[in-house]
C-alpha positions in Angstrom: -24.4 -48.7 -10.5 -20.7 -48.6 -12.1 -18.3 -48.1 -9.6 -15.8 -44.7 -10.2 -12.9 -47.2 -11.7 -15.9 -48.4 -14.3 -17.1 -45.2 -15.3 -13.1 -44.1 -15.7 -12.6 -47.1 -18.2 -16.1 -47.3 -19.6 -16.2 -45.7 -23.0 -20.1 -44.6 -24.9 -21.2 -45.8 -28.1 -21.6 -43.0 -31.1 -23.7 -42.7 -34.1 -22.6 -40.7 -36.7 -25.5 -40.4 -39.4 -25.9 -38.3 -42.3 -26.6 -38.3 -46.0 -23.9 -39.7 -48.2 -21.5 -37.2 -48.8 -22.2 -35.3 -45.8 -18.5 -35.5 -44.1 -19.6 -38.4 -41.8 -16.1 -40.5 -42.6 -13.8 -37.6 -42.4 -15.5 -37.2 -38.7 -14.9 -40.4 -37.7 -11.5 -41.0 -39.0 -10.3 -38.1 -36.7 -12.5 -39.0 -33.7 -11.6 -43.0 -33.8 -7.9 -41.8 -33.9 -7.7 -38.9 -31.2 -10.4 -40.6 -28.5 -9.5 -44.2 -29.3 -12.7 -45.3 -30.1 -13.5 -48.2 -32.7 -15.0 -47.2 -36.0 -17.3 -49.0 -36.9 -18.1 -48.3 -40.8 -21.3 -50.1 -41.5 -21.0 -50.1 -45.5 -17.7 -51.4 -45.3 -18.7 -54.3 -42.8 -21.6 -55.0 -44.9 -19.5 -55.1 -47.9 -16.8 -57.4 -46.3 -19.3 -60.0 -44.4 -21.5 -60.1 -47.8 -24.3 -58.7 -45.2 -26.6 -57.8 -48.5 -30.1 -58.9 -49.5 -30.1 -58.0 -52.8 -28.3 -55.0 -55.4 -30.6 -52.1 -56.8 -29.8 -51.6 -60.1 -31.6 -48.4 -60.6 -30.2 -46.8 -57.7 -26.6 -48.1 -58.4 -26.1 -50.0 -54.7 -26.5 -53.0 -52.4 -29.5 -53.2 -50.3 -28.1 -54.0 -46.9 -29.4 -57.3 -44.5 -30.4 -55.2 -41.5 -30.5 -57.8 -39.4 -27.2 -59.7 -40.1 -25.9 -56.3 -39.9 -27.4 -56.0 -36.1 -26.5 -59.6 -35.5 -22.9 -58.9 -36.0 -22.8 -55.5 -34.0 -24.8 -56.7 -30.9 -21.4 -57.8 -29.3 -19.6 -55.1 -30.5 -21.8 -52.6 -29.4 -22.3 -54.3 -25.4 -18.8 -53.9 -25.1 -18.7 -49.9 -26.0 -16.2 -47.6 -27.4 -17.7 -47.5 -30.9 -18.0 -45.1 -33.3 -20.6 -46.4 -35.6 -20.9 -44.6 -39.5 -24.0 -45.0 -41.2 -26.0 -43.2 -43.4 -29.3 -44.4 -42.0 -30.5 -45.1 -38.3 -33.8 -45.6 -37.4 -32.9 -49.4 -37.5 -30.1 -49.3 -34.5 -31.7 -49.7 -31.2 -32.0 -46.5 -29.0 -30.2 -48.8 -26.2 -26.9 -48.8 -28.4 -25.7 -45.0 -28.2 -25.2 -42.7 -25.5 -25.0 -40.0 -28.7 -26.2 -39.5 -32.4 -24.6 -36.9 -34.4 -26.1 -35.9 -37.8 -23.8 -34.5 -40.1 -25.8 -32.1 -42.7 -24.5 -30.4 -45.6 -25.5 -27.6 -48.0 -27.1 -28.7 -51.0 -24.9 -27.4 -53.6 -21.6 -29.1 -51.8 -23.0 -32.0 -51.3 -24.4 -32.2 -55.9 -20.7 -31.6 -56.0 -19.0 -34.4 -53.7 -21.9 -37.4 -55.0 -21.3 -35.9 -58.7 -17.5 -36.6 -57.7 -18.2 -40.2 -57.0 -19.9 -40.9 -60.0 -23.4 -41.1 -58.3 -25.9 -41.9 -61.5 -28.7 -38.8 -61.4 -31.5 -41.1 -59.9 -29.2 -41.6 -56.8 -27.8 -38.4 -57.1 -31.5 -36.8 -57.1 -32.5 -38.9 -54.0 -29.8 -38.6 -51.8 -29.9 -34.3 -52.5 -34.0 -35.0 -51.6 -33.4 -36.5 -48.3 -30.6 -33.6 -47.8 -33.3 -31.2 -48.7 -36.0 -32.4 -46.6 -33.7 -33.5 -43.8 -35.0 -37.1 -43.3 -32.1 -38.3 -41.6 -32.1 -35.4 -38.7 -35.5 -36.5 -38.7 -35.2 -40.0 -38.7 -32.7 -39.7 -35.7 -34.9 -37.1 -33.8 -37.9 -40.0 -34.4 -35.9 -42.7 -33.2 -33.5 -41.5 -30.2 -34.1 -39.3 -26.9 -34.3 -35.9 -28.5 -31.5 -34.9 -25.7 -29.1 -37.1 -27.4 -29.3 -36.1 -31.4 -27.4 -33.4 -32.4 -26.8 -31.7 -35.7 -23.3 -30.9 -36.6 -22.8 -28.9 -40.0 -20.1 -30.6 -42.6 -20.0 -28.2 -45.4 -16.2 -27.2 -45.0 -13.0 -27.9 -43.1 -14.0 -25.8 -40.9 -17.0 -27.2 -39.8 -15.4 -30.5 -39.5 -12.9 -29.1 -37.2 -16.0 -27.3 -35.5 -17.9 -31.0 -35.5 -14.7 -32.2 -34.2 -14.7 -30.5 -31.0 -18.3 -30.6 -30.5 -17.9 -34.6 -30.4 -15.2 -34.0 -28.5 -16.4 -31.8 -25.8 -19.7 -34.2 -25.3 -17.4 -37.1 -24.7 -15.4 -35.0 -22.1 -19.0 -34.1 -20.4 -20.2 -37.9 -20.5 -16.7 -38.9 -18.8 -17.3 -36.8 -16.0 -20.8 -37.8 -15.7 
């Protein structure tokens, strides 16, 4: 059992998950910065540590080494404070995060930000499908306590902010816990 002085010092672990495009970054930028929590941007650290199996062609984009990926985290992650971006999750281990947030977005936002970053039509088709069908909500709700997953909305500024002190608030709660 943590002693008071633990608890006051100890900080959770995040997932922030959501389709590509959703508003996940912008989220976590802001968070990282005002509760002074580590982002941890799984692309980019797969990028940077060559953490890839292979590159899809057809769907424009590396195929990421799940477990180098985990292998690299681990000690991140049993330190806590982390903010972890990804737009899958069902990998992660439930023991990692004291929260998941999933950041959805409208359909017709979200053509416009992929179009944006040049996302060919075969990715830009499949990320809109799993948008659509909401299979990463569901992929979170599958893999996480269902008390823990919540959906936050990321369709304008306004929802970020609204995201933003959702996040926010839940850390507050789990400090006093």
């Amino acid at each position: 059992m943590a002693t008071t002085d633990e608890k006051v010092d100890a900080k959770p672990n995040i997932l922030i998950t959501g389709t590509p495009g959703a508003g996940k970054s912008y989220l976590c930028e802001r968070l990282s910065d005002q509760l002074k929590l580590k982002w941890l941007d799984c692309s980019k650290i797969a990028k940077e540590n060559n953490f890839v199996e292979e590159y899809d062609d057809e769907y424009d984009c590396p195929i990421l080494d799940e477990d180098k990926l985990m292998d690299y985290l681990e000690p991140l992650m049993q330190q806590g404070g982390n903010i972890v971006e990804y737009h899958g999750c069902d990998f992660f281990p439930e023991r990692w995060f004291e929260a998941v947030f999933v950041v959805t977005c409208s359909n017709t936002i979200l053509f416009d930000r992929l179009k944006e970053r040049g996302y060919n039509e075969k990715k830009l088709k499949s990320n809109l499908e799993c948008e659509i069908f909401g299979t990463v909500l569901e992929e979170a709700r599958d893999s996480y306590k269902p008390d823990i997953v919540v959906e936050l909305k990321g369709d304008t500024k306004l929802d970020a902010e609204q995201s933003l002190k959702t996040v926010k608030n839940w850390y507050r709660a789990w400090k006093r816990k």
